[in-house]
C-alpha positions as CSV (number, residue, x, y, z in Angstrom):
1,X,4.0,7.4,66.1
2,X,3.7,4.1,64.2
3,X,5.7,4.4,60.4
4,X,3.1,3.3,57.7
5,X,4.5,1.5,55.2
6,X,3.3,2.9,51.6
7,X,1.7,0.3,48.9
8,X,4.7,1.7,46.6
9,X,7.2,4.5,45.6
10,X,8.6,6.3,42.5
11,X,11.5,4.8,42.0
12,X,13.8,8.5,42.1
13,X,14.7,10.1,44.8
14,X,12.7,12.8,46.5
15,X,16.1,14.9,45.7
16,X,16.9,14.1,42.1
17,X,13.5,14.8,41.2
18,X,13.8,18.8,42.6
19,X,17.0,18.7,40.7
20,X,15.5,17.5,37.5
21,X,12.6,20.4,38.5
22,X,15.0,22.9,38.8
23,X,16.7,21.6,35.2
24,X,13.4,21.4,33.2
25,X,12.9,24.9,32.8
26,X,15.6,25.7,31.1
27,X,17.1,22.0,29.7
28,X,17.3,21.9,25.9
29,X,14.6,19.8,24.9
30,X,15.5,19.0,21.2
31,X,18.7,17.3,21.2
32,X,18.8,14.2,18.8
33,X,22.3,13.2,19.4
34,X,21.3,13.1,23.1
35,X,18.0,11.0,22.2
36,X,20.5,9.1,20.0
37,X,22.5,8.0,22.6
38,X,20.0,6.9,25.1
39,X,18.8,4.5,22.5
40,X,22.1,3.2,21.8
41,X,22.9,2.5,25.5
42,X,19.4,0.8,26.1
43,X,20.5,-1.8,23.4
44,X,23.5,-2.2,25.0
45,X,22.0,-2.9,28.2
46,X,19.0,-5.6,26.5
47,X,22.0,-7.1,23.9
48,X,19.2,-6.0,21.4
49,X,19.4,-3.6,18.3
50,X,18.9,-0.1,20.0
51,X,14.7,1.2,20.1
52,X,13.1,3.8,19.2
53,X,12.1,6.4,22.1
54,X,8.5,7.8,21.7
55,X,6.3,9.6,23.7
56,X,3.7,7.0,25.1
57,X,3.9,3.2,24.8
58,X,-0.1,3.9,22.8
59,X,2.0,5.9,20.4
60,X,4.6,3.1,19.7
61,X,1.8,1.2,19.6
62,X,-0.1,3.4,16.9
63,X,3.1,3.3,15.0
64,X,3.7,-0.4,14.9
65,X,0.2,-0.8,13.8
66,X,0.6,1.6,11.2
67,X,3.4,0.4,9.9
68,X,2.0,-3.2,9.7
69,X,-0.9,-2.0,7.5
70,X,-2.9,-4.7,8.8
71,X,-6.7,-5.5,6.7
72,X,-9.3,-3.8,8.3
73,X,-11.2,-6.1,10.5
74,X,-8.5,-7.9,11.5
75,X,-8.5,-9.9,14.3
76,X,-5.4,-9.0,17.6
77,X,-5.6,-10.6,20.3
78,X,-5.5,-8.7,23.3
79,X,-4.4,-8.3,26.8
80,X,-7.4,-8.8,29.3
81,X,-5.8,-6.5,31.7
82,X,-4.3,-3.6,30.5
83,X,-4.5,0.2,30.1
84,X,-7.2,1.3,27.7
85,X,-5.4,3.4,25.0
86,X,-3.9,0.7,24.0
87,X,-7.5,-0.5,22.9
88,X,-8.6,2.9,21.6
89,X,-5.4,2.4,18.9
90,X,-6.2,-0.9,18.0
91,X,-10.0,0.1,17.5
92,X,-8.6,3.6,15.7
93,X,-7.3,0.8,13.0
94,X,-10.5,-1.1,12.8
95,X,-9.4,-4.1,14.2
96,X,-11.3,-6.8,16.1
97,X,-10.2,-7.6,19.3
98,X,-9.8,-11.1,21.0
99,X,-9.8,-11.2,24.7
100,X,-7.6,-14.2,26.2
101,X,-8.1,-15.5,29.7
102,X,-5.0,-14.9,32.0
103,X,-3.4,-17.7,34.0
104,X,-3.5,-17.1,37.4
105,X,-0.6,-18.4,38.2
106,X,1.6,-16.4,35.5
107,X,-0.6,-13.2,34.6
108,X,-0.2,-13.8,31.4
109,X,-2.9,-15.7,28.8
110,X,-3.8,-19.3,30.1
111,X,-2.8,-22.0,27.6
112,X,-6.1,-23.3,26.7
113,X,-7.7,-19.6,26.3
114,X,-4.9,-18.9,24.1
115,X,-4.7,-21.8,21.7
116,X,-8.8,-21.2,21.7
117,X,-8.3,-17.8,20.4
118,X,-6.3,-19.0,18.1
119,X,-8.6,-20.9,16.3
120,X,-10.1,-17.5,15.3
121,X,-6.9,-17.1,13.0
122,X,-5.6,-13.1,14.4
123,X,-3.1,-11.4,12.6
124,X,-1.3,-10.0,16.0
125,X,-1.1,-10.0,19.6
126,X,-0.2,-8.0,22.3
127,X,1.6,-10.1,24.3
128,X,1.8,-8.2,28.3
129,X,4.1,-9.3,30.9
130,X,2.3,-8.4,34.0
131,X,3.5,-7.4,37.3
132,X,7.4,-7.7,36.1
133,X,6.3,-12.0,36.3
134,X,8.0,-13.9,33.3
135,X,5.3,-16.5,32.2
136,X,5.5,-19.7,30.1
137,X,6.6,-18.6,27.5
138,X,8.2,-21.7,26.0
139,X,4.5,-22.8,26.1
140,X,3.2,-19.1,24.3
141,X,5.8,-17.8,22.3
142,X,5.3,-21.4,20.0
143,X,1.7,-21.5,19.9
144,X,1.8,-17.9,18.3
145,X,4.7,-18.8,15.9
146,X,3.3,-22.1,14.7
147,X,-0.5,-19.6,14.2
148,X,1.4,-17.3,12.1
149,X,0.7,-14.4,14.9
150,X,2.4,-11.1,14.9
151,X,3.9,-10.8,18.4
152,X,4.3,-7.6,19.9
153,X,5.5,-7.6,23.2
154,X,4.8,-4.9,26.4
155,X,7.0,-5.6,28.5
156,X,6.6,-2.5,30.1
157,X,6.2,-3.6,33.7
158,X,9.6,-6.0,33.2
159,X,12.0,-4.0,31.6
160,X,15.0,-5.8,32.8
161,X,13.6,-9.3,32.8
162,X,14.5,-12.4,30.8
163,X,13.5,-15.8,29.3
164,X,16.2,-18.1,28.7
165,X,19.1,-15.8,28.9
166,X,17.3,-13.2,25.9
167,X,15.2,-10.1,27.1
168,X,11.6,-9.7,27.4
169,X,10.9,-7.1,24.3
170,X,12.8,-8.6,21.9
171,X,11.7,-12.0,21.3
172,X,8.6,-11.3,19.4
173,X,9.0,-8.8,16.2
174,X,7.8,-6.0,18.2
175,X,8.8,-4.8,21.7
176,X,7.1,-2.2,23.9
177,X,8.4,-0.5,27.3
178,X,6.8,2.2,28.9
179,X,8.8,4.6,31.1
180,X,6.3,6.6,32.4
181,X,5.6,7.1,36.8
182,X,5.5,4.5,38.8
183,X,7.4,2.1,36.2
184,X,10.7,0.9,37.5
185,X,12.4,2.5,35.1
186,X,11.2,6.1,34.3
187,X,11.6,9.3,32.8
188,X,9.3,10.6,33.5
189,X,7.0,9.7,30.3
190,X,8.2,8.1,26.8
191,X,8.5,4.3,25.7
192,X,10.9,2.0,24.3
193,X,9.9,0.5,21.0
194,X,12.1,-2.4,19.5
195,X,11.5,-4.2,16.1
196,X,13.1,-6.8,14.7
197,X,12.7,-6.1,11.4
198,X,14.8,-3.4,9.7
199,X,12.5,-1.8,7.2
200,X,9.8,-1.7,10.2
201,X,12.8,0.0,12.0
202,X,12.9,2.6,9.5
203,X,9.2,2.9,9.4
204,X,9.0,3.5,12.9
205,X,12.1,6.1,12.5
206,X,10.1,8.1,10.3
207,X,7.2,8.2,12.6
208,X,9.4,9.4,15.5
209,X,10.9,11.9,13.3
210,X,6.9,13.4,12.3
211,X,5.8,14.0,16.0
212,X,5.2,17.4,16.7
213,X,8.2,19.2,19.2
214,X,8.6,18.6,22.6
215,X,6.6,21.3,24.6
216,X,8.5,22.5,28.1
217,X,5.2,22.9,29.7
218,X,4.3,19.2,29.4
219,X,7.8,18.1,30.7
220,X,7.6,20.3,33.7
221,X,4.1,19.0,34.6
222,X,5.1,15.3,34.6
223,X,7.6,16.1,36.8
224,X,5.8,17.7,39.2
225,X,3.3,14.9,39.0
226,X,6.2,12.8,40.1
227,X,7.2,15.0,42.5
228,X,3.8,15.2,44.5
229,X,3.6,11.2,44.4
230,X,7.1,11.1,45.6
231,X,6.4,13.3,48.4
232,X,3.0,11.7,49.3
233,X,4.8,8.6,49.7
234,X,7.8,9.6,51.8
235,X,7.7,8.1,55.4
236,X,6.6,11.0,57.3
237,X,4.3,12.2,54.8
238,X,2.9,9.4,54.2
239,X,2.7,8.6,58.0
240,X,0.8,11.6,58.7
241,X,-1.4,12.3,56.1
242,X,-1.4,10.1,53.2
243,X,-2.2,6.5,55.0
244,X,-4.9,8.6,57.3
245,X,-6.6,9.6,54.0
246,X,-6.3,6.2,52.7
247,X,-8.0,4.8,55.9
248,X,-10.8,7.2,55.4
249,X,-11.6,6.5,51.4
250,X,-11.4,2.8,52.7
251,X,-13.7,3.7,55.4
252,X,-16.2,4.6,52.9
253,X,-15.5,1.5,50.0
254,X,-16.2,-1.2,51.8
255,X,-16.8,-4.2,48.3
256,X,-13.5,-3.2,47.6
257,X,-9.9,-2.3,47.9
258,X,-8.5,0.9,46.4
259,X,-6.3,0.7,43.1
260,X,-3.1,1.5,42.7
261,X,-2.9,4.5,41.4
262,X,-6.9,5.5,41.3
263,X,-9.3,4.8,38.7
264,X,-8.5,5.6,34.9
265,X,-11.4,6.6,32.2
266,X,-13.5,3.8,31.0
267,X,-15.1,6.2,28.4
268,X,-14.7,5.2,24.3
269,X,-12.8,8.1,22.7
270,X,-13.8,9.6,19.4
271,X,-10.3,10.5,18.3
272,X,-7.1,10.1,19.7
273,X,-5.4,12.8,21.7
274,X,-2.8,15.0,19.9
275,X,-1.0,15.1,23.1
276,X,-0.3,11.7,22.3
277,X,2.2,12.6,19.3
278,X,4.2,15.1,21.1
279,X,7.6,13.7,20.9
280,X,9.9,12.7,24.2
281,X,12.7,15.3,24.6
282,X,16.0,15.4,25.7
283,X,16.0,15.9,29.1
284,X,13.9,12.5,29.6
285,X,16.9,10.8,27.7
286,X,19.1,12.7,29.7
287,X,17.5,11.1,32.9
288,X,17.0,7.8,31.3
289,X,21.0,7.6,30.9
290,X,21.2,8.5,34.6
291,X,18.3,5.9,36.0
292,X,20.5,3.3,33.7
293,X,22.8,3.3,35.7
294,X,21.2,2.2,38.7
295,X,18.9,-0.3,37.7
296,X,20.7,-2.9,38.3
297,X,20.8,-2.2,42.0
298,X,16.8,-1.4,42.0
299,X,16.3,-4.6,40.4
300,X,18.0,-6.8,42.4
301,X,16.8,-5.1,45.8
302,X,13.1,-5.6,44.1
303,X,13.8,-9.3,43.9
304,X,15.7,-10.2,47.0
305,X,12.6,-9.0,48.6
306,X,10.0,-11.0,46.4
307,X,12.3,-13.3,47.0
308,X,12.0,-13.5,50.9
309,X,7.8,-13.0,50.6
310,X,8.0,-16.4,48.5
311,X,10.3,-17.9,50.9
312,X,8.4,-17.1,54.2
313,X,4.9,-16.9,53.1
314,X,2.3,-19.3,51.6
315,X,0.5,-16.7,49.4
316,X,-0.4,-17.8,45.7
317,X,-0.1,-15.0,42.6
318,X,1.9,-14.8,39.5
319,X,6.0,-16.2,40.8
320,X,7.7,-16.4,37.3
321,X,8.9,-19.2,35.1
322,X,12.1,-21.3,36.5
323,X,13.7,-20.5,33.0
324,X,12.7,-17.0,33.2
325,X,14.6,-13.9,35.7
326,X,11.7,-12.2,36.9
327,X,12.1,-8.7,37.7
328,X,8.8,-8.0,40.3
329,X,7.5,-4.9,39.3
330,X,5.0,-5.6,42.1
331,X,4.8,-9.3,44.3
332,X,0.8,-10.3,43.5
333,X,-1.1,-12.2,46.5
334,X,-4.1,-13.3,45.5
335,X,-6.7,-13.1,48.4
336,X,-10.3,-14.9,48.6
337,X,-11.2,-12.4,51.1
338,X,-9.4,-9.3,49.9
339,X,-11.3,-6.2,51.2
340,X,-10.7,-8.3,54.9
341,X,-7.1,-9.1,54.0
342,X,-6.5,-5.3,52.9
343,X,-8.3,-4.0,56.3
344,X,-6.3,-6.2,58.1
345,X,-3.1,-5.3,57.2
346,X,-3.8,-1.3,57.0
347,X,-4.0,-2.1,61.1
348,X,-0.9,-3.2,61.2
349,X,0.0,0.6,59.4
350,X,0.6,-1.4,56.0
351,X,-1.2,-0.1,52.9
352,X,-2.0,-2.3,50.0
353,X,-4.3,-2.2,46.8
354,X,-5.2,-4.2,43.9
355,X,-4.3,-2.8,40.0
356,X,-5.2,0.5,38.9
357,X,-5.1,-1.0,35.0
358,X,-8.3,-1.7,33.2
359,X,-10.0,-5.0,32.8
360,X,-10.7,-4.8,29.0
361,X,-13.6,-7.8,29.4
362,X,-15.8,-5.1,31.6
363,X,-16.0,-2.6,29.1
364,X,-19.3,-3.0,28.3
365,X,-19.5,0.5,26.2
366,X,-16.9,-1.2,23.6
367,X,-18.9,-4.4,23.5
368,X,-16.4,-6.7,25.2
369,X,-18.3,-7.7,28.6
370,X,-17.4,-11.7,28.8
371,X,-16.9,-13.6,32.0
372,X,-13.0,-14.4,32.6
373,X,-12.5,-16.1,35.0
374,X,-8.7,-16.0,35.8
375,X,-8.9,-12.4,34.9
376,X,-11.4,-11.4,37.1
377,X,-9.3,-13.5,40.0
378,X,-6.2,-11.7,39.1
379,X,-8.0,-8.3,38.8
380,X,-10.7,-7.9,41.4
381,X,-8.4,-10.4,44.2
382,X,-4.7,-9.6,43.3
383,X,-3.2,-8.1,46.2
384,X,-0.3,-5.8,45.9
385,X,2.3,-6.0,48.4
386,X,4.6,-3.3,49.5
387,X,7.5,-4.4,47.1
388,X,9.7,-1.4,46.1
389,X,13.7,-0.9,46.5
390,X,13.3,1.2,48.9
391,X,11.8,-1.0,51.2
392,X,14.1,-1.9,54.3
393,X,14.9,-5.3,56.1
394,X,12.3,-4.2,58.7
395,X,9.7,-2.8,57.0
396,X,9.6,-6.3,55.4
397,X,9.9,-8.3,58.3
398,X,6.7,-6.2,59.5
399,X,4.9,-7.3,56.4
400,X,5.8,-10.9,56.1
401,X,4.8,-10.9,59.6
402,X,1.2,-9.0,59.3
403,X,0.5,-11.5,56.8
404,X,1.6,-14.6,58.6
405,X,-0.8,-13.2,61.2
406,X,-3.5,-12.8,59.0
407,X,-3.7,-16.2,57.7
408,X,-3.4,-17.4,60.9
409,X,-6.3,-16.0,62.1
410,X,-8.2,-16.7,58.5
């Protein structure tokens, strides 16, 4: 039997993750000191002031805005690619959103877009790292400063990463990490919100102290969530029933390669979800002490590997800055023929897909539809590559070498 080699994993272990099962039913969830000292150790481990731990990055989010107080009508500037709570909060406060073209090459907002938008004078920006990539930022981080911008930064697909020896999250006055599945660093659900500003700080305190109590229910079924995409993933598994699925829904969607992790809701919301303010408990702090711990190792596993892609192959996608340390939340190839590139490759038992976030400049029921046209590149021909710590020399070596193949025969 051939091994298929999955487009990604959760970043536990099959094991720890029926331990933490076992340990969520009966856990204490409300445990500040615990939450507390999670926060304290994530400071120490960015050399930042500690954050705040919320349930969602969107609720962070919600807070920061809140606590900004911003005019209605106000104009943020917007990540292009994204998930879409993130623009249901923003709407929720009457704001005007300003989508910036992404740079190819960085996944992050092209220069001239961005000094465009600019001209429209916004009060903020959500500023989103993309793909664990560290972009220009000594070209970005200026441009917003010298506008008078708000910065708040997501950096929740490079937690870990830097620019010039700082870390992403805490060079703008706001920084945002989700923890949530599939992140490299997870616990199962909650965010990391930083702020720069100490009576913000305390604002965003305050809000953390409001949400409602942890329910057991909803830890337990994040968990299990994890669990089943843990399992589905696992060699075997995966081998024998996931990958032959996969082939099958491919089969059928022939304009296009899968997504990540499936489609998400492009539907406006009238209100936002109370599920949204239910706080993180203890037990995800708990397990965000223990995943500490062995990030570093993930991390630098993650990068030798994108490492070796960029060595041995000729693919183009977002690398990184040279005065950034990229982290590679996922290595990007961008394809002109990617439906062909993805069939090719799940023959060679590899599976691929492109982003399972949501390209804010389709949305055509919020009245953003606009023609982007390093969005759309990065979006609808972004390739992801298996890229995940758990990947072995091998399994590598049989994708750089599928690949190699492919553009050889292309």
């Amino acid at each position: 039997m051939k091994v298929a080699i999955a487009r990604g994993r959760i970043s536990h272990s099959i094991l720890s993750e029926l331990r933490d099962l076992i340990q969520s039913f009966y856990y204490p969830l409300e445990n500040k000191i615990k939450v507390r000292d999670f926060e304290m150790k994530i400071g120490e481990y960015l050399n930042s002031e500690p954050p705040i731990f919320f349930p969602f990055a969107r609720t962070g989010f919600f807070s920061i805005l809140e606590a900004l107080n911003l005019p209605l009508g106000s104009k943020i500037l917007m990540p292009t690619i994204t998930i879409k709570p993130l623009l249901d909060v923003a709407l929720h406060f009457k704001l005007k959103p300003i989508l910036v073209d992404l740079d190819v090459m960085t996944g992050c907002w092209d220069l001239t877009s961005l000094k465009r938008a600019l001209k429209q004078e916004p009060k903020v920006a959500l500023l989103t790292y993309l793909f664990g990539v560290v972009p220009n930022l000594e070209e970005i981080l200026p441009a917003l400063t010298e506008s008078n911008v708000i910065v708040i930064e997501d950096f929740s697909q490079a937690f870990g990463a830097q620019f010039a020896g700082k870390s992403l999250g805490t060079l703008g006055h706001f920084g945002i990490c989700s923890t949530s599945s599939t992140k490299t660093f997870d616990t199962y659900g909650g965010a990391l919100v930083f702020s720069q500003d100490s009576s913000h700080s305390e604002y965003l305190r305050n809000s953390q102290q409001s949400l409602k109590n942890p329910r057991r229910i909803t830890l337990i079924q994040k968990i299990v969530k994890n669990l089943v995409r843990n399992l589905a993933t696992n060699k075997l598994i995966f081998s024998l029933f996931t990958f032959p699925v996969i082939l099958l829904i491919n089969s059928r969607e022939k304009l296009k390669v899968g997504k990540f992790t499936g489609n998400r809701s492009l539907s406006p919301i009238s209100k936002l979800p109370a599920e949204w303010f239910e706080a993180p408990s203890a037990f995800q702090a708990y397990v965000g002490l223990r995943e500490l711990s062995l990030q570093d190792n993930k991390d630098q596993r993650r990068v030798a590997i994108a490492n070796r892609y960029s060595e041995e192959l000729h693919s183009t996608g977002p690398r990184g800055n040279v005065l950034g340390s990229s982290v590679y939340w996922q290595y990007i190839s961008i394809e002109k023929s990617p439906v062909t590139f993805r069939d090719f490759l799940n023959h060679k038992f590899i599976d691929c897909a492109t982003t399972s976030l949501v390209k804010l400049s389709d949305l055509a029921d919020y009245g953003l539809v606009q023609e982007l046209q390093g969005a759309n590149a990065v979006y609808e021909s972004g390739v992801y590559l298996p890229c995940y710590h758990q990947l072995t020399f091998n399994e590598q070596s049989r994708v750089i070498q599928a690949v190699k193949l492919f553009y050889d025969i292309e």
